[in-house]
C-alpha positions in Angstrom: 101.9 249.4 15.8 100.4 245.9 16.0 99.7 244.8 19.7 101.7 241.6 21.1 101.8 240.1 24.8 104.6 242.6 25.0 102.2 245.6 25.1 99.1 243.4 26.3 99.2 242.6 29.5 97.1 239.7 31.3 96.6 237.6 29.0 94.8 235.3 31.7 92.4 234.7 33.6 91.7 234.4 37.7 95.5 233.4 38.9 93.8 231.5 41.9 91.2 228.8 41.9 90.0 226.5 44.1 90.3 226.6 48.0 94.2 225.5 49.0 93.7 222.2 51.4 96.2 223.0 54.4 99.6 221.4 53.1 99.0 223.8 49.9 98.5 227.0 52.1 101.5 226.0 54.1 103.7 225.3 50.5 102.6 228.9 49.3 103.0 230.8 52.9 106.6 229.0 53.8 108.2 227.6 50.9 107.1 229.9 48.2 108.8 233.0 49.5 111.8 231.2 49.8 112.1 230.4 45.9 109.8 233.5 44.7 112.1 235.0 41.9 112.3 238.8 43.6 111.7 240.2 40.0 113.3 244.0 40.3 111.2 247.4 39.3 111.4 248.0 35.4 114.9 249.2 33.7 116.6 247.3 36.2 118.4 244.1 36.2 118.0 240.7 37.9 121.5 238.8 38.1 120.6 235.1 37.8 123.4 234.4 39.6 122.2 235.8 42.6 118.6 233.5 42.5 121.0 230.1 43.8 122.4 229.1 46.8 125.0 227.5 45.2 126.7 228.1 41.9 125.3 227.3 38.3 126.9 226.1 35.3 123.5 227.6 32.8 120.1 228.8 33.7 117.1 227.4 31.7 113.5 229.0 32.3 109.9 227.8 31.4 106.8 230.2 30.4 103.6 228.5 31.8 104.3 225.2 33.2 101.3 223.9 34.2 101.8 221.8 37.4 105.7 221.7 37.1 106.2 218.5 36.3 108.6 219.1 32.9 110.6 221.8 34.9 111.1 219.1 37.9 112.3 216.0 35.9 114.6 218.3 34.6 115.9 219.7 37.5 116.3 216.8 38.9 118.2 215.2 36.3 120.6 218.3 36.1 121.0 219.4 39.6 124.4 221.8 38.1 122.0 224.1 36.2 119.2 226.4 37.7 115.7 226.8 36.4 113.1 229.8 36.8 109.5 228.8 35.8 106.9 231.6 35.4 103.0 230.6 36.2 100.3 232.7 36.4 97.9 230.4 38.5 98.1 229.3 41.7 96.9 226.2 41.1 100.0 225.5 38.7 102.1 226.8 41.5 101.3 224.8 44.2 101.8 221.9 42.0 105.4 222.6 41.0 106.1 223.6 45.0 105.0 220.1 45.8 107.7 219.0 43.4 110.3 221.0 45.0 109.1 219.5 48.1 109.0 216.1 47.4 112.0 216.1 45.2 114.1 218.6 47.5 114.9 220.3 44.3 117.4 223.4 45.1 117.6 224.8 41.9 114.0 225.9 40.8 113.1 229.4 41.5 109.6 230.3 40.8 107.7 233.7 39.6 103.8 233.1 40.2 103.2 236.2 37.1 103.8 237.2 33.6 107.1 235.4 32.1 108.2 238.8 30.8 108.4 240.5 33.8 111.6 238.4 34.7 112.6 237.7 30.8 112.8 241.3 30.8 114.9 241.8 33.6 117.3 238.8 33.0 120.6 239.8 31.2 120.9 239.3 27.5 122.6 236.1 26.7 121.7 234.8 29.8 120.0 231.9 29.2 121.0 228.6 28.2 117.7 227.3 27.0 113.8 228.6 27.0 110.8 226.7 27.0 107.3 227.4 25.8 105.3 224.2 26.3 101.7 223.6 25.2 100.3 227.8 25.5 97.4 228.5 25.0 96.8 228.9 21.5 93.6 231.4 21.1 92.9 230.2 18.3 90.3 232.9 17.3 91.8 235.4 14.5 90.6 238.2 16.8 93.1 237.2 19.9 96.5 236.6 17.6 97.7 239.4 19.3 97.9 237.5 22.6 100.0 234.6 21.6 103.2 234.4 23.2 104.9 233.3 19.6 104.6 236.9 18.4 107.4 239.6 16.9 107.6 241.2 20.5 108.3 238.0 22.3 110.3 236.5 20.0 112.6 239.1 20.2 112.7 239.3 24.0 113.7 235.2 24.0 116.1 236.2 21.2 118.3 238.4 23.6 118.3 236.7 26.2 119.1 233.2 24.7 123.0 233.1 24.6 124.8 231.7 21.3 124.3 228.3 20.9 121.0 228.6 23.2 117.9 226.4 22.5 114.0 227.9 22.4 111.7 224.8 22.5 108.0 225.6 22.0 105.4 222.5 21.9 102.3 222.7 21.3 98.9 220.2 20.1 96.9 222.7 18.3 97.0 222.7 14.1 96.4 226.7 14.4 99.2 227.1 16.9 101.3 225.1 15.3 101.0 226.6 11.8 101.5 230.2 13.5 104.5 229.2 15.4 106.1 228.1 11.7 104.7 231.3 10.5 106.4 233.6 13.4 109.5 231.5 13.2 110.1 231.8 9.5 109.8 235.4 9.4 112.8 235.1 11.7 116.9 235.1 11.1 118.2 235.0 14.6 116.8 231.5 15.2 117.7 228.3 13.9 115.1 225.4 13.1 117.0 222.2 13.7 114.2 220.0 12.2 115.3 218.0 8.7 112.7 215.5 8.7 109.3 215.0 10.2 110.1 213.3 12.6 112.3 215.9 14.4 109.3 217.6 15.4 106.4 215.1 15.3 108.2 212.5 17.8 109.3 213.6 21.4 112.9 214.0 22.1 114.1 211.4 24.5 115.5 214.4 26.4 112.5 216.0 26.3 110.1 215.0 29.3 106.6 215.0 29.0 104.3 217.2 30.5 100.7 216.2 32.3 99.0 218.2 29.3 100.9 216.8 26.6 100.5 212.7 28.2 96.8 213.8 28.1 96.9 215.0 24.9 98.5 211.8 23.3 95.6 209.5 25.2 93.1 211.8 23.5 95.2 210.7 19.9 96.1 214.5 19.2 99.1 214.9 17.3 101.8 217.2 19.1 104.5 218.9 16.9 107.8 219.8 19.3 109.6 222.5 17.9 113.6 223.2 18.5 115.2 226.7 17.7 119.0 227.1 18.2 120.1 230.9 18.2 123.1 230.9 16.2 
């Protein structure tokens, strides 16, 4: 059986950096275990429900985002809906705490781990929408196998995407972007809502840019935003 990030795990690195300065300590020792997602030991299920104080009207999640910044504009702007975002690093963490902080954002729960740990234990047809934004794309043949848009994935995201969901993946890297068509296309339970180039060459307006993705543009690197509907 080929290997995916479903039967890899780690695909990354050191989760933890550089020193915390003394308001980033005190983010990850008080205000982290108040928003931790308490991810439940395999086979069973975590009830997103439960992860709010108050009630939800859809729950959106993020695989690896960065410093936070896409997750909190959203959040923000849609204080009915709740978001989970899954980030390995610490460093991405304490950003996207600050956020929380700053913005007094209620409705972000955070896992500091592996995005399929909690995609796992979510429901099926749970979520409202998934992002995948800017990953990193190993772009060496050898590591395929640790993309996130692989079979093993993909089918994860699938069942837990309720009908009507949205899976939007972005990404500034020609190899990543010609595998995520490839991945995508070999698919029937997703929807590619492109019908021009500029669908997926031009930002949505409801589609907030990310720290990566801003610097990407002031480098002049094309970035290719992809929208999948699950039917």
């Amino acid at each position: 059986m080929t290997q995916d990030p479903t039967t890899i795990r780690r695909l990354y690195g050191r989760r933890k950096g550089f020193k915390l300065r003394n308001r980033q300590q005190q983010l990850v020792e008080d205000l982290l275990p108040q928003v931790a997602v308490p991810v439940p030991p395999e086979g069973q299920t975590l009830d997103p429900a439960t992860l709010f104080d108050t009630p939800v009207t859809d729950v959106w999640l993020e695989i690896g985002f960065g410093k936070g910044e896409h997750m909190a504009t959203l959040a923000e702007a849609n204080p009915d809906i709740g978001f989970i975002g899954c980030e390995p690093f610490q460093t991405g963490v304490v950003g996207a705490l600050n956020h929380i902080d700053e913005k007094q954002l209620p409705n972000i729960r955070i896992h500091m781990g592996d995005a399929l740990e909690v995609l796992e234990a979510l429901p099926d047809a749970s979520l409202g929408r998934v992002f995948l934004l800017h990953p990193d794309p190993w772009p060496k043949a050898r590591h395929a196998k640790r993309r996130f848009m692989n079979q093993g994935p993909l089918d994860v995201v699938a069942r837990k995407l309720r009908p009507g969901g949205e899976f939007r993946v972005a990404t500034d890297h020609p190899i990543y972007m010609q595998w995520t068509v490839m991945q995508m296309n070999l698919r029937d339970d997703f929807a590619w809502t492109a019908e021009r180039p500029q669908d997926w060459e031009v930002r949505p307006a409801d589609w907030p840019a990310t720290r990566y993705g801003t610097w990407a543009e002031s480098e002049g690197r094309p970035i290719w935003y992809f929208r999948y509907l699950r039917p």
